[in-house]
N, C-alpha and C positions, 0 to 999 in steps of 0.2 A: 530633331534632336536639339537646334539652336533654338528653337520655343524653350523647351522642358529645359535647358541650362540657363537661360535668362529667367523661367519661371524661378529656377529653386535660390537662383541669387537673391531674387528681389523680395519673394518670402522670408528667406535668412535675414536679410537686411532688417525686415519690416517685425520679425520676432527678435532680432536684437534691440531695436528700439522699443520695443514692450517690453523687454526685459528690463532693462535701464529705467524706465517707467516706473515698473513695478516695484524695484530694487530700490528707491528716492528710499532715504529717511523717513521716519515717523516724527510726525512735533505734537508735542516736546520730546527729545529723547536724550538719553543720557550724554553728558557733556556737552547740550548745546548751553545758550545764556542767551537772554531775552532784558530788552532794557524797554521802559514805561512809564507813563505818568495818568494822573487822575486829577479832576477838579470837581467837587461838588460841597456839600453841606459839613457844615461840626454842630453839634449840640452838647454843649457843657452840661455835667450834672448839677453846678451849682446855681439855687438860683440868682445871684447877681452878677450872672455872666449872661450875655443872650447870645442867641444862636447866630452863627458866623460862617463867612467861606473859608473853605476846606483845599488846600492846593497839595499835590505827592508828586515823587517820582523815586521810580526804584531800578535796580538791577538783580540779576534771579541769573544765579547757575544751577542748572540741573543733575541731579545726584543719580537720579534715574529717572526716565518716563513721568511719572508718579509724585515723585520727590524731589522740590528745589529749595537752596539756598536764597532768602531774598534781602536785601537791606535794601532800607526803606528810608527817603528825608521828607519831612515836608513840616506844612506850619498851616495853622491856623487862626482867624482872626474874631476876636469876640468883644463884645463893648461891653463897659461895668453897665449894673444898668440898677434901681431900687433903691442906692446908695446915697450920702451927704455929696458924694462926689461922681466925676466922671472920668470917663479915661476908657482904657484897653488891654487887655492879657490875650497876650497872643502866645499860642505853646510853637516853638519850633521844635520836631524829636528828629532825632536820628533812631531807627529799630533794626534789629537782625530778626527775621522769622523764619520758619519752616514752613513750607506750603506743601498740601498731599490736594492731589489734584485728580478726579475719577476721567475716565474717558469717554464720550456721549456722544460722537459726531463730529457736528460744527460747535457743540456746546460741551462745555468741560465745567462743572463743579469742582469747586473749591473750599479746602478751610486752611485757615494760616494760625497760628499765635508765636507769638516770640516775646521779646524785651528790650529794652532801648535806655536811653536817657533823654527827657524832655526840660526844656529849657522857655522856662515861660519868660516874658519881657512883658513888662509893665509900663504904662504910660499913663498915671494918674495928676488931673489937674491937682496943683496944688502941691506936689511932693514933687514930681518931675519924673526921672527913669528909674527903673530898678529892675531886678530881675529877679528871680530862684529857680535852681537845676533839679530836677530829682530824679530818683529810676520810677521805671514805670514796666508795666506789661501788655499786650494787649492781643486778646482774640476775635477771632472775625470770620467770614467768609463771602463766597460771592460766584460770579459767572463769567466764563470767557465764552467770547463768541468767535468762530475764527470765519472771516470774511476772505478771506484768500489761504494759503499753505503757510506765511509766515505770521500775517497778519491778523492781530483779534481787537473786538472791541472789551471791555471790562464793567464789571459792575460790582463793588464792592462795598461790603461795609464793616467797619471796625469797632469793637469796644476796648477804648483805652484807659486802663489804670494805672492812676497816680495820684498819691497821697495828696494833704493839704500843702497850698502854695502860699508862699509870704511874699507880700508886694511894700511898697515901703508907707504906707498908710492904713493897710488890711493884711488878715490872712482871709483866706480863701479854704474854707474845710474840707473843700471837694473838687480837687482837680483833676477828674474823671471828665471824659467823654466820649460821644458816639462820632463817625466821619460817617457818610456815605458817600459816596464818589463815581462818577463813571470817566473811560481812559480810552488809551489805546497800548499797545503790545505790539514785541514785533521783535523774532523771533533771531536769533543768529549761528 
């Protein structure tokens, strides 16, 4: 009789801890928030800009599973290049996006677009600093990997629109560009 009472305790025991187990949250799941960053590539649409590194970080509330709130900062660095002159336009944006995110495993697809305001800095020999602000928009998508329960790595890419940039010796027609990036993530 004292076997089969220490038996049923320690089975009780051993299915409460499965349960608890089983019962953990889903990630992403509504109401949590995830903070991240990314570094890789930018490529300007115009051509007297060349191609430059790309630095992000962001913060993401979850509206549901599926659906997060994300603002986004980051900047990028690009050299005039074809020109009388030389220098640099580097866009720093700040964005708001929406991301809808499918569920795959350890792999989650993604697509985001939102809008922001981009703030290009200019640094042309000859003229000295200047800047122009604009709005801009930008869509994209990419891949999380999740390497642990909170943790994921990232792979993302962006196309971001904004009009023509005025520096204090050029305009710039085409202040459009591509980022590609990989990061990390990390879940709260």
């Amino acid at each position: 009789m004292r076997i089969g009472f220490r038996f049923v305790v320690v089975l009780s025991v051993l299915l409460t801890g499965a349960t608890r187990a089983s019962a953990q949250r889903r990630v992403p799941n509504t109401g949590m928030w995830a903070v991240g960053g990314s570094i890789g590539g930018a490529a300007p649409s115009d051509a007297s800009l060349s191609n430059g590194l790309e630095v992000a970080g962001h913060v993401e509330s979850y509206v549901t599973p599926r659906i997060s709130i994300r603002g986004q900062l980051g900047g990028v660095w690009s050299d005039i290049v074809g020109r009388n002159f030389t220098g640099t336009v580097d866009p720093v944006y700040v964005n708001g996006n929406i991301v809808y995110n499918w569920e795959g495993g350890v792999w989650h697809p993604f697509v985001t677009g939102g809008a922001g305001i981009y703030h290009y800095r200019a640094f042309e020999n000859g003229a000295g600093n200047g800047g122009d602000t604009r709005p801009g928009v930008n869509l994209g998508g990419g891949l999380e990997y999740f390497y642990n329960r909170r943790g994921t790595i990232t792979f993302e890419a962006l196309y971001h629109a904004v009009s023509q940039v005025n520096t204090p010796l050029t305009t710039f027609n085409n202040g459009q560009f591509w980022t590609v990036g990989v990061g990390i993530k990390r879940y709260f």
